[in-house]
N, C-alpha and C positions, 0 to 999 in steps of 0.2 A: 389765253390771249383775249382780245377783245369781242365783247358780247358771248362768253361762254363760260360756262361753271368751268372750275379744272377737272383732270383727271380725276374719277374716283374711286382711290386706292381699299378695295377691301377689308386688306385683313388688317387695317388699321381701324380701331375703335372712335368713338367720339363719347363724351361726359361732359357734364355740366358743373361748372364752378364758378367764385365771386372774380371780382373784378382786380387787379393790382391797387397796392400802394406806393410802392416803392420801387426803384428801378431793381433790374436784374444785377443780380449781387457778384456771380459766376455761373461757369459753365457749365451744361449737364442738360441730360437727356430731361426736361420739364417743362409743362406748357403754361404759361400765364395770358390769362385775357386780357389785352390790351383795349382800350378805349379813347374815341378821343378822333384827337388832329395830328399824333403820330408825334408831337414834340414829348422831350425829357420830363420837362415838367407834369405833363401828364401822365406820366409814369414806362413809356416804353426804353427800348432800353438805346443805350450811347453805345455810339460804333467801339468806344472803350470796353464794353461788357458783349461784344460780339469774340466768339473764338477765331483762332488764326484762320487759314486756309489750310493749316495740316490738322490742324482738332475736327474741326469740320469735315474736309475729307476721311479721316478715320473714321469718323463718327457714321460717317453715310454711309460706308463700303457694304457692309453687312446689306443693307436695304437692296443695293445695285445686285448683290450677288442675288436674291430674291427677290423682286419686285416683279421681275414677268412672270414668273411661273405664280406667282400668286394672284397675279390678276386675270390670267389666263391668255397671257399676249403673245406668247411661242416662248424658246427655249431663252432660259436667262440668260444674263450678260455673259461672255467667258471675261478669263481674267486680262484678255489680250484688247478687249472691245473695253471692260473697265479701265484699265490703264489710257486706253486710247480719248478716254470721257475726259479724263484728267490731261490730259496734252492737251485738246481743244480750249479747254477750260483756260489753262495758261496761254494760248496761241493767241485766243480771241481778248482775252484780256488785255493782251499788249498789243493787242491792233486796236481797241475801241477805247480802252479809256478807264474801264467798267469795273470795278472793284470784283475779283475773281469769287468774293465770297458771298457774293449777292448773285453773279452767273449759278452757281452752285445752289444757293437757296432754291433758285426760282426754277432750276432742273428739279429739283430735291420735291418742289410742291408740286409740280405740274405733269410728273410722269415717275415721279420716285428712281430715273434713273436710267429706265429701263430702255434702249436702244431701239427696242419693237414696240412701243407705243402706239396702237394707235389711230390715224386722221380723225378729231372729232369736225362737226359743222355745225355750227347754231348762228349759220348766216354768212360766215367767213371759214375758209380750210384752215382748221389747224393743225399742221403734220409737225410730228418730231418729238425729240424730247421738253422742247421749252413749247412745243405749242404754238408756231410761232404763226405772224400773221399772213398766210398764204406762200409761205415759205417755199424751198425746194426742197430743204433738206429733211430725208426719212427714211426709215428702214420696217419699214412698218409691214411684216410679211417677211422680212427679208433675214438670212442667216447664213453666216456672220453678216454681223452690218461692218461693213468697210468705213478706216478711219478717213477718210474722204467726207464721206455722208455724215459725219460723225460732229468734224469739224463743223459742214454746210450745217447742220442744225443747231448749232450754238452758235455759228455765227447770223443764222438765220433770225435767233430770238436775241440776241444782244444788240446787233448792230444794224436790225430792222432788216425792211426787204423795199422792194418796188409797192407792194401794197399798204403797209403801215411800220406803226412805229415797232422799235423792239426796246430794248433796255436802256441803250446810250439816248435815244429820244425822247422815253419818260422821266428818265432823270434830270432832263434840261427844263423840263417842262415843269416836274414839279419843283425844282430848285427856282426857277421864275415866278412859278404861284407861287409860292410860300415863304420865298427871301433866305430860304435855309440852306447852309452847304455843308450840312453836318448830318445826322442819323435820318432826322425827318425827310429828305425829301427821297430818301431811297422806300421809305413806307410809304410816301407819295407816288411814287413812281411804280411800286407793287402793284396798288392800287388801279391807277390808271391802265397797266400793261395788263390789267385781269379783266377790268370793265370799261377802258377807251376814254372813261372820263372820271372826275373823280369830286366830291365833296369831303374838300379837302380838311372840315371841322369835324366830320364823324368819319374815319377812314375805315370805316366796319358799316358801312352804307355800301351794299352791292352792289345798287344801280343795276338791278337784274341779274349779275354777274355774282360768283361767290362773295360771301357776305365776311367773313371772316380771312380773307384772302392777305392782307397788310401784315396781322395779328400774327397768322399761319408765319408768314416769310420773317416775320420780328421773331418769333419765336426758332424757326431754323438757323437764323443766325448766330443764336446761343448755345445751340447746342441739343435742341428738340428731334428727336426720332420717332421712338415707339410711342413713348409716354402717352394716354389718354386726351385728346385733346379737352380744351375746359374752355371751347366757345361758345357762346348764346347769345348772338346775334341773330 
């Protein structure tokens, strides 16, 4: 969330590569540099080259089953707390508005999943799975985390809280800056919800906050997991 690097997931690698030409073709575990203002033309990809919400979900589960024990955050997800991610996921989608496969991405960069996340500060709390901006909801220490908590933390980072914006706020925001109501303003709005503000013509400008953060959530929408990531920003 705002003013804070994201989680940083371990046992996931980083690597260096060029830059795109071409949109993303289909789906699959692969990562492309994105660059730019986050529109088509500059090569990221069209919410048409984004996978469903069940490719996506399959695709993440593995990570959920693994994510805390690899980062060292207490006992992994069970299958009753993973199941319970994906109910909130659906809940809170149809309370806010928020395209469930963008909830999902921005769980996916921010905590990999994992239900014991956690509280980072770099100025502002950010507890839970999305990080959210001084939210309530968390489990962080806690086992089982209860689907209650579960909910409170997606809906914490989607639908914002008393202290700032969450998902359904930077999408408005940057669909207003940028005129767009198509793929771009959801990398706008990435953007924004990682670093509070955003320079909407390089959307790989951190602004102190992660630098590749847009790129990151463009590329989870397709289909990116393990793969190497290939930022140099």
């Amino acid at each position: 969330m705002y003013a804070k690097l994201s989680v940083t997931v371990t046992a996931l690698a980083a690597a260096v590569s060029a830059a795109p030409s071409t949109l993303v073709a289909r789906y699959g575990d692969s990562y492309t540099f994105y660059q730019g203002d986050g529109s088509t033309s500059r090569g990221w990809p069209a919410q048409s080259s984004w996978g469903s919400f069940d490719q996506l979900w399959n695709s993440n589960v593995p990570l959920m089953q693994k994510s805390c024990g690899w980062n060292g955050w207490g006992a992994d997800n069970s299958a009753t707390e993973i199941n319970n991610i994906k109910n909130a996921i659906n809940q809170v989608s149809a309370e806010s508005g928020v395209d469930k496969r963008f909830i999902l991405a921005v769980i996916m960069q921010e905590s990999k999943g994992c239900v014991r996340v956690p509280t980072t500060n770099n100025g502002v709390n950010n507890p839970g799975m999305m990080q959210s901006h001084n939210g309530s909801g968390s489990c962080a220490g806690r086992n089982p985390c209860p689907a209650s908590q579960i909910v409170q933390m997606v809906r914490d980072g989607t639908s914002g809280t008393a202290a700032g914006d969450g998902l359904k706020q930077t999408l408005a925001k940057a669909q207003s800056a940028t005129g767009d109501n198509g793929s771009r303003k959801f990398y706008g709005a990435a953007r924004l919800y990682n670093s509070g503000s955003a320079d909407y013509s390089n959307l790989n400008n951190g602004l102190g906050s992660t630098p590749c953060y847009a790129t990151d959530v463009a590329n989870r929408l397709t289909g990116w997991t393990l793969a190497p990531s290939q930022c140099r920003a």
